[in-house]
C-alpha positions in Angstrom: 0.0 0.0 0.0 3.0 2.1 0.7 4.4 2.1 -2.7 0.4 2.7 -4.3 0.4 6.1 -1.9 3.6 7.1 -2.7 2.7 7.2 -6.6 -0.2 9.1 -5.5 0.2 13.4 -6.3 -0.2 15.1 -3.2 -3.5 16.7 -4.7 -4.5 12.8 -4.9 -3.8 12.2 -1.0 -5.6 15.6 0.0 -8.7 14.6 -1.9 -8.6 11.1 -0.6 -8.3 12.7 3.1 -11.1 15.6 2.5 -14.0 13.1 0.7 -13.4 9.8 2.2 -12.3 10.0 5.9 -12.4 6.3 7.3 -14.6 5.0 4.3 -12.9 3.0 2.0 -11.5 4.0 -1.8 -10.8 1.7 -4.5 -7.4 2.6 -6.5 -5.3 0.4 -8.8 -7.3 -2.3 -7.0 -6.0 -1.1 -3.5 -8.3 -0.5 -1.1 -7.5 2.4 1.2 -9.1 5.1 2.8 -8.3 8.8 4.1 -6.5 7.8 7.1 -4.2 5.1 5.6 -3.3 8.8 3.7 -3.4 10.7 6.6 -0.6 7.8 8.1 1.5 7.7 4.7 1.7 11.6 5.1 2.7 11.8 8.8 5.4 9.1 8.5 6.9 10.3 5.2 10.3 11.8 5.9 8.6 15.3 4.0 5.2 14.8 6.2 6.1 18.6 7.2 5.7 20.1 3.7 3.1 17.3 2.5 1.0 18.2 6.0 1.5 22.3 5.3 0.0 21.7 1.7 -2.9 19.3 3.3 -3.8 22.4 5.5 -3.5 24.8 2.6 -5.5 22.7 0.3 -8.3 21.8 2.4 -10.0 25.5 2.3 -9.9 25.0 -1.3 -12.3 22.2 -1.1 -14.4 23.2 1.6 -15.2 26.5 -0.2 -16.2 24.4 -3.5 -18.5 22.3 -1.2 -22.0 23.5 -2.5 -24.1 25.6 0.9 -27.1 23.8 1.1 -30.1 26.2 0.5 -32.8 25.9 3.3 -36.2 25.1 1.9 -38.8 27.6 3.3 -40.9 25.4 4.8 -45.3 25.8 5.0 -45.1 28.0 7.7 -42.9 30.1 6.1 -45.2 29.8 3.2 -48.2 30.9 5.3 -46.6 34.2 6.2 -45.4 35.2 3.1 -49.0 34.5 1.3 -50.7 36.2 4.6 -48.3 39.3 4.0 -48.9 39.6 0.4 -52.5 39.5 0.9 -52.2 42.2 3.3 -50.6 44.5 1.1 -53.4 43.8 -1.4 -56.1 44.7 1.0 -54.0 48.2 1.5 -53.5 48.9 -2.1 -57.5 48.5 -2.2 -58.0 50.3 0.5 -55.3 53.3 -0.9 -57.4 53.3 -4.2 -61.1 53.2 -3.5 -60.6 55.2 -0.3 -63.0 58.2 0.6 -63.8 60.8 2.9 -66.8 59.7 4.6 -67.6 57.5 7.5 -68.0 54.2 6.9 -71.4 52.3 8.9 -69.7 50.2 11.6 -70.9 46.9 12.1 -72.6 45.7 9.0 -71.0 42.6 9.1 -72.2 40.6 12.0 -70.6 37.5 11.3 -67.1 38.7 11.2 -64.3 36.9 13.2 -64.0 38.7 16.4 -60.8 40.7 16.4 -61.1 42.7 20.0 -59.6 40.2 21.7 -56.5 39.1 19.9 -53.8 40.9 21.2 -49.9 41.0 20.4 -49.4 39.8 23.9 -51.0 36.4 23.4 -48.5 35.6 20.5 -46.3 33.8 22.4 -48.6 31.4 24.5 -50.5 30.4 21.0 -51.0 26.5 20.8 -50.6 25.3 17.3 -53.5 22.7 16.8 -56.1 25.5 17.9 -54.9 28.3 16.5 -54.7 26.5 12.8 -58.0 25.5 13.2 -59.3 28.9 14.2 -57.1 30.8 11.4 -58.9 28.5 8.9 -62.6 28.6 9.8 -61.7 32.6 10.2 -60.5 32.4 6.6 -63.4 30.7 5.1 -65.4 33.4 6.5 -63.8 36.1 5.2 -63.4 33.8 1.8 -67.4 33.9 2.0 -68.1 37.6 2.7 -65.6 38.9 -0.1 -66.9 36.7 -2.8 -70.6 38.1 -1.8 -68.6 41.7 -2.2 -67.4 40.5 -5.6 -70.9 39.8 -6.6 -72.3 42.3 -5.7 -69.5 44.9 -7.1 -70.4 43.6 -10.7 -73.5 44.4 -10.5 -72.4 48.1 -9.8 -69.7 47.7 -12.1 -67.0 49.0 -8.8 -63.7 49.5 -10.1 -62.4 47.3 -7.6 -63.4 44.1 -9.0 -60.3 42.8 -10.8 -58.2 43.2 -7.5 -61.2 41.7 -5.9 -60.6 38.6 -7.9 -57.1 38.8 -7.3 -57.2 38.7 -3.6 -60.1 36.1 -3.6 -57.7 33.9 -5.6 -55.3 34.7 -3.4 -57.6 33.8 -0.4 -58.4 30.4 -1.6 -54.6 29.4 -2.3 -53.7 30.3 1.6 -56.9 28.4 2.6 -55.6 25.2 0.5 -52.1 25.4 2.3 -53.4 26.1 6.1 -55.7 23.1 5.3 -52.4 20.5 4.2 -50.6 22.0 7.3 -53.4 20.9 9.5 -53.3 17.9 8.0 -49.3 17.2 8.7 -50.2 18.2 12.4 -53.6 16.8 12.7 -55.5 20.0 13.9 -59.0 19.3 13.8 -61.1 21.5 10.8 -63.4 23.4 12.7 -67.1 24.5 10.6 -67.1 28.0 10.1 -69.9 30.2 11.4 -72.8 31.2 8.9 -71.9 34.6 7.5 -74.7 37.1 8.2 -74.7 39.5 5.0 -76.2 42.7 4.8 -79.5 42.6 2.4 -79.6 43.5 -0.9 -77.4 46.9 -1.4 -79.5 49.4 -3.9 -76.6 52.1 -3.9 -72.7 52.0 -5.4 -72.4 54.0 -2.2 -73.2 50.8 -0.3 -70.6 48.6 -1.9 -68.0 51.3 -1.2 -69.0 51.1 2.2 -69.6 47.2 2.8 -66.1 47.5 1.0 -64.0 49.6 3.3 -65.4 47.4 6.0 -64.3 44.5 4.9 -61.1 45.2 3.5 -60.3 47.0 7.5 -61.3 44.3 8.6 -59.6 42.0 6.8 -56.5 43.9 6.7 -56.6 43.8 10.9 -56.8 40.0 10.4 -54.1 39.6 8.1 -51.6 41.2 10.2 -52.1 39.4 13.7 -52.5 36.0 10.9 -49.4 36.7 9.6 -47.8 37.1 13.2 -49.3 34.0 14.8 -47.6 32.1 12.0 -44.6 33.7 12.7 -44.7 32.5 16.2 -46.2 29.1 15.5 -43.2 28.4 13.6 -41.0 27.1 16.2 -43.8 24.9 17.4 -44.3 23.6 13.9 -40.5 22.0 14.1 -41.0 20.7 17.4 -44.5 18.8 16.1 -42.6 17.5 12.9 
């Protein structure tokens, strides 16, 4: 084996020592590994030039090594869908924005909001909190595609954004529901949305719009931070 390793170029003996460590590698029909050329170099009357250009060559090959890219994974996912829907509720909001008051309350049926504070981010348990975050989204899915309807009707510039978000809406909906599934969060029914009657004036939409998209845009941004802190949680589940 001696004579094999000494035929080797020192390039050849680093390699063997950098990709191989104790496993085995076939040369000439030798078998050897990286520290039969880790030996060969300490013992060889040179070992202290052969050893200097082992430490000098083994940045070269670290630094060639591809960096494994980390996969976002759903929850990262979740957030980034929940943000971008958020800045499509403010664009809507910036565009069809007007002066007067908007009619509090004309959506009865909306999640409750109040009582979701920044504080309680941290003491979130997954399972419920999925479950909730997707019954609160099929609402919401529900009241905007009544609004969508009914904004055709009065031909509201908003519509194509409408579509937009609702498409958007329904793709967040389909990834909260495979995450539940992965951590087996029970799918809770969501409650019957109670929609205003039929709405006579453009002036109404514009209203039940601003509304909504407050609302909505309020939901979106403790959503996006409950995921945010779920995350850790997530990893410890999976």
């Amino acid at each position: 084996m001696s004579l094999l390793l000494g035929e080797l170029t020192w390039l050849d003996l680093v390699y063997i020592i950098y990709t191989t460590g104790s496993r085995t590698y076939r040369v000439a029909g030798v078998t050897i590994s990286g520290i039969h050329c880790l030996a060969y170099v300490l013992l060889d009357s040179s070992s202290s030039l052969l050893f200097s250009l082992l430490l000098a060559q083994l940045p070269v090959f670290t630094s060639a090594s591809p960096v494994p890219q980390r996969r976002p994974n759903d929850l990262d996912k979740l957030s980034n869908q929940t943000k971008n829907l958020m800045k499509l509720t403010t664009e809507l909001l910036k565009e069809h924005a007007f002066d007067s008051e908007v009619e509090p309350h004309r959506f009865k049926s909306l999640p409750e909001m109040s009582n979701r504070s920044a504080h309680d981010l941290n003491n979130l348990e997954l399972k419920p909190t999925l479950s909730q975050l997707h019954s609160d989204l099929k609402l919401y899915e529900h009241h905007f595609e009544w609004l969508n309807r009914v904004s055709k009707k009065h031909h509201h510039p908003a519509v194509p954004k409408l579509v937009e978000m609702i498409r958007e809406m329904k793709s967040l909906i389909t990834l909260l529901h495979r995450q539940m599934l992965r951590v087996e969060a029970p799918r809770l029914s969501p409650a019957t949305p109670s929609l205003p009657p039929h709405l006579p004036y453009q002036f109404d939409v514009l209203q039940s719009t601003n509304e909504l998209l407050q609302h909505f845009k309020l939901f979106c941004d403790w959503a996006y931070r409950a995921f945010l802190s779920l995350k850790p949680k997530v990893t410890a589940v999976q």
